[in-house]
C-alpha positions as CSV (number, residue, x, y, z in Angstrom):
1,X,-4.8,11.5,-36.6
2,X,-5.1,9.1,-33.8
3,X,-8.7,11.0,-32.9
4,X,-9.6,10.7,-36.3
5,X,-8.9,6.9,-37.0
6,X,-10.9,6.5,-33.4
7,X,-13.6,8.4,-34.5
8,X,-13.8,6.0,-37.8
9,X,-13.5,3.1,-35.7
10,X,-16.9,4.3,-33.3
11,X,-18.7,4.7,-36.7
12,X,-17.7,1.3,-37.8
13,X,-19.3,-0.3,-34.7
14,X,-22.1,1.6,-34.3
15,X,-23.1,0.2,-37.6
16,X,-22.1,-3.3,-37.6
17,X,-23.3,-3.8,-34.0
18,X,-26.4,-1.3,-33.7
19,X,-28.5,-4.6,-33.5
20,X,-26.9,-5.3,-30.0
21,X,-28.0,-2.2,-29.0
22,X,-31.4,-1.6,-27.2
23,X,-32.7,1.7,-29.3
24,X,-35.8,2.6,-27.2
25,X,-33.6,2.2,-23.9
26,X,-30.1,2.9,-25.1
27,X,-28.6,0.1,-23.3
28,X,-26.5,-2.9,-25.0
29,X,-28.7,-6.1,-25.0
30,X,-26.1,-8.6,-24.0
31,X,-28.6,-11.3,-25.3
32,X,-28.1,-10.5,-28.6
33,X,-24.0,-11.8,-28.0
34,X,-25.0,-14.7,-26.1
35,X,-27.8,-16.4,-28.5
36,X,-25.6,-16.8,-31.6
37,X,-24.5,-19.7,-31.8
38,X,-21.9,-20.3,-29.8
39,X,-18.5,-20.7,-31.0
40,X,-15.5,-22.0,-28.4
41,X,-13.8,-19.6,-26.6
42,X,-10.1,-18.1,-27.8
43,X,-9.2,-15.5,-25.8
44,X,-8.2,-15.6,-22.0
45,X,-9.9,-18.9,-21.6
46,X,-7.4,-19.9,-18.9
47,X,-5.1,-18.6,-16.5
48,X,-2.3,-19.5,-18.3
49,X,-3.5,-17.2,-21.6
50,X,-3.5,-14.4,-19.7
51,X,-0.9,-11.6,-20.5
52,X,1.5,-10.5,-17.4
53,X,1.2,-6.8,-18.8
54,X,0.8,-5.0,-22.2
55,X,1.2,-1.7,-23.8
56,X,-1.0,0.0,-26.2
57,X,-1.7,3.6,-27.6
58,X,-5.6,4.4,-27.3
59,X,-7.8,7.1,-27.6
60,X,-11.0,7.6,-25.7
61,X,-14.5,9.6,-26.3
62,X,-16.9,10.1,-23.5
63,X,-20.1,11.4,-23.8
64,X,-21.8,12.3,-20.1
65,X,-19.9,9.1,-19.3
66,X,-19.7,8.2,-15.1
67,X,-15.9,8.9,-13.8
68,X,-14.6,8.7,-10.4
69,X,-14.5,13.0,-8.8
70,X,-13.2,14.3,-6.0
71,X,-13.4,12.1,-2.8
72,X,-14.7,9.1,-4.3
73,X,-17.9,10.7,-5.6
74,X,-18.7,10.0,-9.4
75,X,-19.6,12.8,-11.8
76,X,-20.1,12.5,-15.7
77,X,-18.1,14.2,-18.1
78,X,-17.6,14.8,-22.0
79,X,-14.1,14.6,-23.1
80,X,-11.6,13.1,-25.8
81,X,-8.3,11.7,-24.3
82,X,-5.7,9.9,-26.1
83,X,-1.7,8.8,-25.5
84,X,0.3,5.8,-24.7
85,X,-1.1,3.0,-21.7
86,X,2.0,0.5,-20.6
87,X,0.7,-1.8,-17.4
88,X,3.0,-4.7,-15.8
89,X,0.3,-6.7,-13.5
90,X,3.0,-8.8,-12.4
91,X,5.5,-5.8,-11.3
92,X,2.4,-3.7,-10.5
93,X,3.5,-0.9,-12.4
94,X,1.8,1.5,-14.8
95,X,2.6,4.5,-16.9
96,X,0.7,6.5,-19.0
97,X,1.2,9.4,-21.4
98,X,-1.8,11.3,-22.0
99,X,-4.0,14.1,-23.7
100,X,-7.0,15.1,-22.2
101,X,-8.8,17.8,-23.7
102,X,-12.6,18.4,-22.5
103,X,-13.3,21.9,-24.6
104,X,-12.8,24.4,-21.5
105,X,-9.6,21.8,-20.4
106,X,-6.5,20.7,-22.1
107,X,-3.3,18.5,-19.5
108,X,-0.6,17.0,-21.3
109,X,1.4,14.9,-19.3
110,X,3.1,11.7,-18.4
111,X,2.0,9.4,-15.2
112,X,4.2,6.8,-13.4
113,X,2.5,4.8,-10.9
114,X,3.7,2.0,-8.5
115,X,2.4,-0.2,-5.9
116,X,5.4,-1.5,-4.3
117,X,6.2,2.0,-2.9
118,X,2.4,3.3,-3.1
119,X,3.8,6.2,-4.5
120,X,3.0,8.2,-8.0
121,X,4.8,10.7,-10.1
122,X,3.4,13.3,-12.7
123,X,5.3,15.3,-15.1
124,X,3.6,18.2,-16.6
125,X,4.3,21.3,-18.3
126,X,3.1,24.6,-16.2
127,X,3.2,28.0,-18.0
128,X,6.3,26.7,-20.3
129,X,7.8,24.9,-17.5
130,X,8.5,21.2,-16.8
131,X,7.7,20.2,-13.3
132,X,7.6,16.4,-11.8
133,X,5.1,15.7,-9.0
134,X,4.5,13.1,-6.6
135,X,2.1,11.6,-4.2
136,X,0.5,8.3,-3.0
137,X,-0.6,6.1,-5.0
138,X,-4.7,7.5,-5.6
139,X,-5.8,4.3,-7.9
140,X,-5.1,0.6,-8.1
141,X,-2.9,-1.3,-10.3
142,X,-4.8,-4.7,-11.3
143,X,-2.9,-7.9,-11.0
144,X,-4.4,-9.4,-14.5
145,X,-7.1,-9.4,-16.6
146,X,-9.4,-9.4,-13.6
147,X,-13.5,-10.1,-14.0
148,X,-13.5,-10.9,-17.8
149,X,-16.8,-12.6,-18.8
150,X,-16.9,-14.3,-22.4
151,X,-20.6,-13.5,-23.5
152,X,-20.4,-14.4,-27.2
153,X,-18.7,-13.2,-30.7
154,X,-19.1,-10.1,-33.0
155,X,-18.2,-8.7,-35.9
156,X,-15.6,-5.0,-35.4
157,X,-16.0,-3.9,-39.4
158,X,-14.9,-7.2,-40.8
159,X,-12.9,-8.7,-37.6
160,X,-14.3,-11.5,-36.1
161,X,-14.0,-10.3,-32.5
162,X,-15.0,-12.3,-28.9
163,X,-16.5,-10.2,-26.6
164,X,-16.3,-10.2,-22.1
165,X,-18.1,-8.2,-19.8
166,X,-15.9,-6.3,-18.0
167,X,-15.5,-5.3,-14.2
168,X,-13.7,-2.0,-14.7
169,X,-11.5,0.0,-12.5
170,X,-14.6,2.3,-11.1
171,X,-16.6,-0.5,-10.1
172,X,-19.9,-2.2,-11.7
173,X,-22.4,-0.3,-9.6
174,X,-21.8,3.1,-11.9
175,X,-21.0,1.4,-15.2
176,X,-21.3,-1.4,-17.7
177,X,-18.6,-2.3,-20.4
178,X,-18.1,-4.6,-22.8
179,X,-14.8,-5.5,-24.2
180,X,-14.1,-6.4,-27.9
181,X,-10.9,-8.7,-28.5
182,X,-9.4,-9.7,-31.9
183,X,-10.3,-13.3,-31.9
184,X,-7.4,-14.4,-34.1
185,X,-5.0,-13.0,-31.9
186,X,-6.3,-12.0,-28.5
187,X,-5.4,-8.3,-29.0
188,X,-7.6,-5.6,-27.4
189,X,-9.8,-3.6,-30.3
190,X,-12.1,-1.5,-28.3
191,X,-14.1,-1.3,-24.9
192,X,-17.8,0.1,-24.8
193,X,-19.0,2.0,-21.5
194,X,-22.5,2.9,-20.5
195,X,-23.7,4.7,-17.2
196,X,-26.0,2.2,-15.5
197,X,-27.4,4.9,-13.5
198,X,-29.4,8.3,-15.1
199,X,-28.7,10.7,-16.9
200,X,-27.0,8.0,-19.2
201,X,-23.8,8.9,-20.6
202,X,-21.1,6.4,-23.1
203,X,-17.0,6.2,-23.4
204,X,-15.8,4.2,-26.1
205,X,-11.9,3.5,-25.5
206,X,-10.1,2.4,-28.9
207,X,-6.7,0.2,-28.2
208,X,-3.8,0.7,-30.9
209,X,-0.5,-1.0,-31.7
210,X,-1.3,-3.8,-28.9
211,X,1.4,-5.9,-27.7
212,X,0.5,-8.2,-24.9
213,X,3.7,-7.2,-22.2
214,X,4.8,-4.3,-20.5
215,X,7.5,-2.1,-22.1
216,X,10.3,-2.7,-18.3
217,X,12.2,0.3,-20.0
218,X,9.0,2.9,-19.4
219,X,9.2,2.5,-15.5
220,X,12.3,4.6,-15.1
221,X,11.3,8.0,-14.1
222,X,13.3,10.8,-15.8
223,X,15.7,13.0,-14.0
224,X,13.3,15.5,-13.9
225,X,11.9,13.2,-11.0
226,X,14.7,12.8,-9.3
227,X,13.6,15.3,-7.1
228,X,9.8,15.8,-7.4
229,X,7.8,18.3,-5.7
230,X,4.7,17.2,-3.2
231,X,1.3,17.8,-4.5
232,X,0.9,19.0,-1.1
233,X,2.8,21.9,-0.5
234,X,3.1,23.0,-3.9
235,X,0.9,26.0,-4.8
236,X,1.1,25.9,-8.6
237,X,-1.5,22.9,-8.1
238,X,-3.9,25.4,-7.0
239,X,-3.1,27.4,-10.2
240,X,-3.8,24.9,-12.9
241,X,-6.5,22.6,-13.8
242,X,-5.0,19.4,-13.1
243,X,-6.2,16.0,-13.9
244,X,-4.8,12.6,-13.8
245,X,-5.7,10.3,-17.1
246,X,-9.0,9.0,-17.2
247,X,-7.9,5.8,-18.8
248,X,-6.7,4.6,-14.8
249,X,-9.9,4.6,-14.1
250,X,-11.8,3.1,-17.2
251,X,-9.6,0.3,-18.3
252,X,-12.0,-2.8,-18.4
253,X,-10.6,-4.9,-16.0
């Protein structure tokens, strides 16, 4: 249900924003946000209206879109993920429970990551069995809403929505993003992707249910982590096609 309603939503924007898009190129024509006329600024205008955390469900559709592969290189991929996304920027804490399902790959899991201790756990069912696995810490935790620029208001169906240029988690030299946030309220809608480098690729990365603070109760690990096995010497990685959410990675900020 949750793909479906994301799919819906995609549609919706496509069609009330296609005039911000750049047909004969495929890129999004900022200019078309920033010469409306502009109306003041709602959302995150200052420090102090920045969230310390939130929590959201979301679902996520890439297609050929650029994400972070093995040993820092970037690779594009075509995949549908969707779950639960809980951050505390002040704790520097995350945990995610995911679905990532890219037609030849399906991992169902839960991720708990924290920077105090550098150290990240995964619980994941193998061949009918629950294991817990940890390792360093392999992506950052932001401190805030880091990098937001306001560039202008849209319409999202009939929500009157500001939108920010993001600096996402992999970096500004692979991709561009644009954020949509509920003007009324300052709650996340969606965030747009685009590969700035060929072949060009998109991920569009619905929010749902947004509260603006982290859920404290989510950072316990279970007792199935109580003691986890390294990713290191454990040879059932080798054995499964293992992933970590994509969602660390493409948040927008």
């Amino acid at each position: 249900m949750k793909l479906l309603l994301s799919l819906i939503l995609i549609i919706t924007i496509a069609f009330n924003n296609c005039s911000s898009f750049r047909l004969d190129t495929n890129k999004i024509d900022y200019s078309k946000f920033e010469n409306q006329q502009q109306q003041q600024q709602q959302c995150f205008a200052s420090d102090s209206d920045l969230p310390k955390g939130y929590n959201s469900y979301y679902a996520q559709v890439s297609s050929n879109g650029n994400i972070p592969g093995p040993n820092g290189a970037v690779e594009q991929l075509s995949y549908a993920e969707s779950g639960y996304f809980d951050i505390d920027f002040i704790g520097q804490q995350m945990y995610v429970e995911f679905f990532f399902d890219d037609s030849k790959v399906q991992n169902r899991g839960k991720l708990w990551g924290f920077t105090n201790n550098n150290t990240q756990y995964v619980s994941i069912n193998v061949n009918g069995t629950d294991y817990c696995f940890y390792d360093q810490l392999s992506f950052s935790i932001p401190a805030a809403f880091n990098g937001l620029k306001y560039v202008g208001e849209a319409l999202v169906g009939n929500i009157r929505s500001e939108v920010f240029k993001g600096s996402p988690a992999l970096g500004g030299s692979f991709i561009d993003q644009a954020l949509f946030v509920d003007k009324t309220d300052c709650s996340l809608i969606i965030s747009s992707s685009e590969n700035i480098n060929s072949p060009s690729g998109y991920s569009l990365l619905n929010f749902f249910s947004y509260q603006p603070y982290a859920e404290s109760s989510n950072f316990q690990l279970p007792s199935i982590c109580s003691n986890p096995i390294s990713t290191h010497s454990n040879s059932l990685l080798k054995d499964i096609s293992f992933k970590l959410p994509k969602i660390i990675k493409q948040h927008p900020f």
